[in-house]
C-alpha positions as CSV (number, residue, x, y, z in Angstrom):
1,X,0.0,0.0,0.0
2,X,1.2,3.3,-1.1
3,X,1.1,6.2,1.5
4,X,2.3,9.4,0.0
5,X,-0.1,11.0,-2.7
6,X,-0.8,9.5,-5.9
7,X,-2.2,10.8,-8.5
8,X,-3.0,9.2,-12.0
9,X,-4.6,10.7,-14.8
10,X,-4.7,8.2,-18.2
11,X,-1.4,7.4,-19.1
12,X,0.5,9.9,-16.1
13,X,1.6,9.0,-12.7
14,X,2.7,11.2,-10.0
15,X,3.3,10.4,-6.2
16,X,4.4,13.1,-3.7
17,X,4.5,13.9,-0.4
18,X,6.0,16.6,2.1
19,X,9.7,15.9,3.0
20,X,10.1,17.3,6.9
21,X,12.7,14.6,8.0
22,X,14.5,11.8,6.6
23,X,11.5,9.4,7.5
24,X,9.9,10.5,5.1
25,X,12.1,10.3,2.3
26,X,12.5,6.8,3.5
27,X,8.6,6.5,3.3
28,X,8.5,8.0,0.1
29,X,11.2,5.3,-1.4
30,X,9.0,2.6,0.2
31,X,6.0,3.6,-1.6
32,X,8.4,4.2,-5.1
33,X,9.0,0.2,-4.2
34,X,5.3,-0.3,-3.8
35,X,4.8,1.1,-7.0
36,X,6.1,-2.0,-8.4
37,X,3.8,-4.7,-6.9
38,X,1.1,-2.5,-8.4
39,X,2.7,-2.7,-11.4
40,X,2.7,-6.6,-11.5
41,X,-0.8,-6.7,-10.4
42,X,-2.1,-4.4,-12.9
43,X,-0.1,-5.5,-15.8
44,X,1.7,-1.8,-15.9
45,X,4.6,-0.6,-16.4
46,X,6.4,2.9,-15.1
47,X,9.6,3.6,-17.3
48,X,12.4,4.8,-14.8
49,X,13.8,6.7,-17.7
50,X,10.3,8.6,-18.2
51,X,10.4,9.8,-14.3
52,X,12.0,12.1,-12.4
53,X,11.7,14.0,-9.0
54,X,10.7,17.6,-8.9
55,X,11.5,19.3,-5.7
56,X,9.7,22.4,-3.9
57,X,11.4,23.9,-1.5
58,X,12.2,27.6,-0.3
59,X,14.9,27.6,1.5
60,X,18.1,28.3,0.1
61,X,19.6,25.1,0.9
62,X,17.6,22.6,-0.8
63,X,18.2,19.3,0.5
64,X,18.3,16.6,-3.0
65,X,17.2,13.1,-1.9
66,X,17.7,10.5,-4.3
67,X,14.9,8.2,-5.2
68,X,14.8,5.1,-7.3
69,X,12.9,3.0,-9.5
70,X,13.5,-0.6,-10.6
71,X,16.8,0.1,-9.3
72,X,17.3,2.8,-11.5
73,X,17.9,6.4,-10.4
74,X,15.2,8.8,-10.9
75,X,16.8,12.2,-12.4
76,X,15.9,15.2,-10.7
77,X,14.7,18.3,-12.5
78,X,13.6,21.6,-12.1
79,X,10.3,22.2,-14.5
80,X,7.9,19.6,-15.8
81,X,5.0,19.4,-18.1
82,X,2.4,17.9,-16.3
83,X,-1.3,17.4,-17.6
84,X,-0.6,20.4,-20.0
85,X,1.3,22.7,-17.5
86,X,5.0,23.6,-16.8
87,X,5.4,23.2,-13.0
88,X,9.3,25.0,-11.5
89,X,10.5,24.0,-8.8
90,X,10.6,27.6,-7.7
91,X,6.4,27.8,-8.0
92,X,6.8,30.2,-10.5
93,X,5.2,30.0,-13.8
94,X,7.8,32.0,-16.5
95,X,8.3,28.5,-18.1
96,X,4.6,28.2,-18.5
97,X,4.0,31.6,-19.3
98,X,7.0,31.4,-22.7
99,X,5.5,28.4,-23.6
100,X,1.7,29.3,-23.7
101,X,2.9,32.5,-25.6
102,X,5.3,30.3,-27.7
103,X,1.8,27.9,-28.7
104,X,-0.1,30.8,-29.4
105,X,1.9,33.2,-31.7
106,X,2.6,29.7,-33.5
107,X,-1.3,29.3,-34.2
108,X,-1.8,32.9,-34.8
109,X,0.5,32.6,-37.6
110,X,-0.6,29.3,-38.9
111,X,-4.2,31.1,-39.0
112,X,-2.7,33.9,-41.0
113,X,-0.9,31.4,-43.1
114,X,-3.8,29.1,-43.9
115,X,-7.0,31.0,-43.3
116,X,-7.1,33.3,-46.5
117,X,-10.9,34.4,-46.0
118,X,-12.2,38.1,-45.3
119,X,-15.3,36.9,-43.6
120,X,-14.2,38.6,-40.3
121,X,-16.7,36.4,-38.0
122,X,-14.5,33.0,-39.5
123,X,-11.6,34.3,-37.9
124,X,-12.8,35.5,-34.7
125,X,-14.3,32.1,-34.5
126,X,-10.9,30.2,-35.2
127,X,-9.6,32.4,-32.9
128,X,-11.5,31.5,-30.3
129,X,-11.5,28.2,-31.2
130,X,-8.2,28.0,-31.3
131,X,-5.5,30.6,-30.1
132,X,-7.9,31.1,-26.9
133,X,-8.0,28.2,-25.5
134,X,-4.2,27.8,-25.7
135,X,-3.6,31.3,-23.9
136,X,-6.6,30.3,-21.2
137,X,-5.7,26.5,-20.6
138,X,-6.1,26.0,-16.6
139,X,-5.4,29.8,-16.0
140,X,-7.3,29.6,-12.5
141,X,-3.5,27.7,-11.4
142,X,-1.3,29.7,-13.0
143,X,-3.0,33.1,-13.3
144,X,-0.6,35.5,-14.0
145,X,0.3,38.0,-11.5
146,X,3.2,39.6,-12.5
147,X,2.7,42.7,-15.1
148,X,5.1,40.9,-17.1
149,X,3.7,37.6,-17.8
150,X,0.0,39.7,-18.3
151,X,2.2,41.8,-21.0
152,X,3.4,38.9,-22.9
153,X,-0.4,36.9,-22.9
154,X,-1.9,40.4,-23.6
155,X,0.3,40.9,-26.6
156,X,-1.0,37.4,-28.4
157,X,-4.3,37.8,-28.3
158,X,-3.5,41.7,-29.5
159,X,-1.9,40.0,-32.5
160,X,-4.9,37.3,-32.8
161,X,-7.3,40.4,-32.5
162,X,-5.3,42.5,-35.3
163,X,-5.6,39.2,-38.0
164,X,-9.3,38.4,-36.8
165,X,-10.7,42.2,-37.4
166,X,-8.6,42.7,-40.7
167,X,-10.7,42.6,-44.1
């Protein structure tokens, strides 16, 4: 029996828990070992190579366990993707933030490139079918705070606005 949190989500796997003491990174490698009973039993299989340990921490010295898997150690890392979102280790989201804007100037411009209409209300729609969604993707986590990160989503959908009102 695993006790740290697990979470899956179709083919994603993620198991944390709060590190106070060396107990609990002991606890947390027990349950990284449980993992693989649970694996037998439901005819899965986690990839060693695939994971990796993400830690939060504030203080300055950061204290890096290492974990394994199969016998293999986990790499350690300081962003993920996970379900659609860049998580740092410092609980910022800049690495979100360039990539969202990254995704959405590319369909902006793939719209431009490939949508060769006047009808104004087609392209609004593609917008919002589109770019939109991209630039508002679980924005009630990362909401952006800082004026900078508000600059760079602002200026997207300025660009998407420009190309959706043009004749």
């Amino acid at each position: 029996m695993v006790s740290s949190d697990t979470r899956l989500f179709a083919d994603d796997t993620a198991i944390h828990r709060v590190i106070d003491s060396e107990e609990d990174q002991i606890l947390l490698q027990k349950d990284l070992d449980a993992l693989h009973e649970w694996e037998i039993k439901w005819d899965m299989s986690f990839h060693p190579d695939k994971c990796f340990v993400l830690v939060f921490d504030r203080s300055k010295e950061v204290i890096r366990p290492e974990y394994r898997l199969h016998g293999q150690l986990l790499s350690q890392v300081s962003s993920t993707k996970y379900l659609g979102l860049t998580i740092q280790d410092d609980g910022k989201w800049t690495e979100h933030i360039n990539n969202t804007t990254t995704k959405g100037n590319q369909l902006v411009g793939f719209l431009r490139r490939n949508l060769k209409i006047k009808n104004t209300d087609a392209k609004s729609q593609a917008y919002k079918m589109l770019v939109r969604p991209t630039l508002e993707y679980a924005s009630n986590v990362w909401g952006p705070s800082e004026s900078t990160a508000i600059k760079k989503i602002e200026k997207v959908q300025s660009r998407a606005a420009r190309f959706a009102i043009r004749d």
